[in-house]
C-alpha positions in Angstrom: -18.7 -18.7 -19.7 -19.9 -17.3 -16.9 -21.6 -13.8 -15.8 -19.6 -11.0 -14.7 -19.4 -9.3 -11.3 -17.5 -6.4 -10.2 -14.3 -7.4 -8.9 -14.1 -11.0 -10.2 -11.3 -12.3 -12.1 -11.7 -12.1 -15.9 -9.5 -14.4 -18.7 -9.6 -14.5 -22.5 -8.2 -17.2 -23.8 -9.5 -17.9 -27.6 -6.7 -18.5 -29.6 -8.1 -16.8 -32.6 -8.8 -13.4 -30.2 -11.8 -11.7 -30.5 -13.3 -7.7 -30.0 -14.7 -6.7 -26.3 -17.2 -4.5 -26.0 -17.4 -3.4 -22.6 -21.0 -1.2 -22.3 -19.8 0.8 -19.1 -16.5 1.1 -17.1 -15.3 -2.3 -15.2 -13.2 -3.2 -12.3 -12.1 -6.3 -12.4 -9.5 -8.4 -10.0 -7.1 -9.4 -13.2 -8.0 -9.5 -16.6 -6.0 -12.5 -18.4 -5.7 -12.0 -22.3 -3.8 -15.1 -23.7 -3.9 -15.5 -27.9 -1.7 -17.7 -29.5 -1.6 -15.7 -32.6 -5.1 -13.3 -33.3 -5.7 -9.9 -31.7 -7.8 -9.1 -28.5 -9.2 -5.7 -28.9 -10.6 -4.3 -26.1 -13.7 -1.2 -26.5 -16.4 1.1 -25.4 -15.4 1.6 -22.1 -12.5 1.3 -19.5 -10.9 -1.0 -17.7 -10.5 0.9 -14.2 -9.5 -0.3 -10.7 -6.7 -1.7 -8.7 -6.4 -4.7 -10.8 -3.5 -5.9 -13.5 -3.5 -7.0 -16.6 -1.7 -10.1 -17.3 -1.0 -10.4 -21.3 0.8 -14.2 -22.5 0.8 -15.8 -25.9 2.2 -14.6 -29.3 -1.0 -12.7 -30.1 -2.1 -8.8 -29.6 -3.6 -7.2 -27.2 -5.3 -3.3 -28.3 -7.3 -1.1 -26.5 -9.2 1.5 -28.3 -10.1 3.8 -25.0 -7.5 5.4 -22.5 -7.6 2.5 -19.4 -7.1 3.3 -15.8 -6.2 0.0 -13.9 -3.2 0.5 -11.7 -2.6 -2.7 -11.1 0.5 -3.0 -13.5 0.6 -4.9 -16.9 2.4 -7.9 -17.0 3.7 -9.3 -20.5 5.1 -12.8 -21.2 4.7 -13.8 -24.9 
């Protein structure tokens, strides 16, 4: 793990998933979510920016705030 800037290049890859609380609005490069089978839920604030999100694995992905990346959303699993 390692801390987050603005703009970096974020992935979340436990298996298992987890919940993300983000405490204010991010902008991050990509954002990665890859579960093999759990759920990633995703809260507290949005995901904003030009960046995409990249989703892989059998798991979930949820968000429980309106996001505005415009980056695109890529699926593959």
């Amino acid at each position: 793990a390692t801390a987050y800037a603005e703009g970096d290049s974020v992935t979340f890859d436990n298996a298992a998933g987890g919940t993300i609380t983000l405490t204010a609005a991010r902008t991050p490069q990509t954002t990665t979510v890859s579960a093999a089978s759990g759920t990633y839920t995703f809260a507290g604030a949005a995901i904003n920016g030009s960046g995409a999100l990249n989703k892989s694995g059998g798991g979930t992905v949820a968000f429980t705030v309106a996001n505005g990346y415009t980056g695109g959303t890529t699926v593959t699993g």
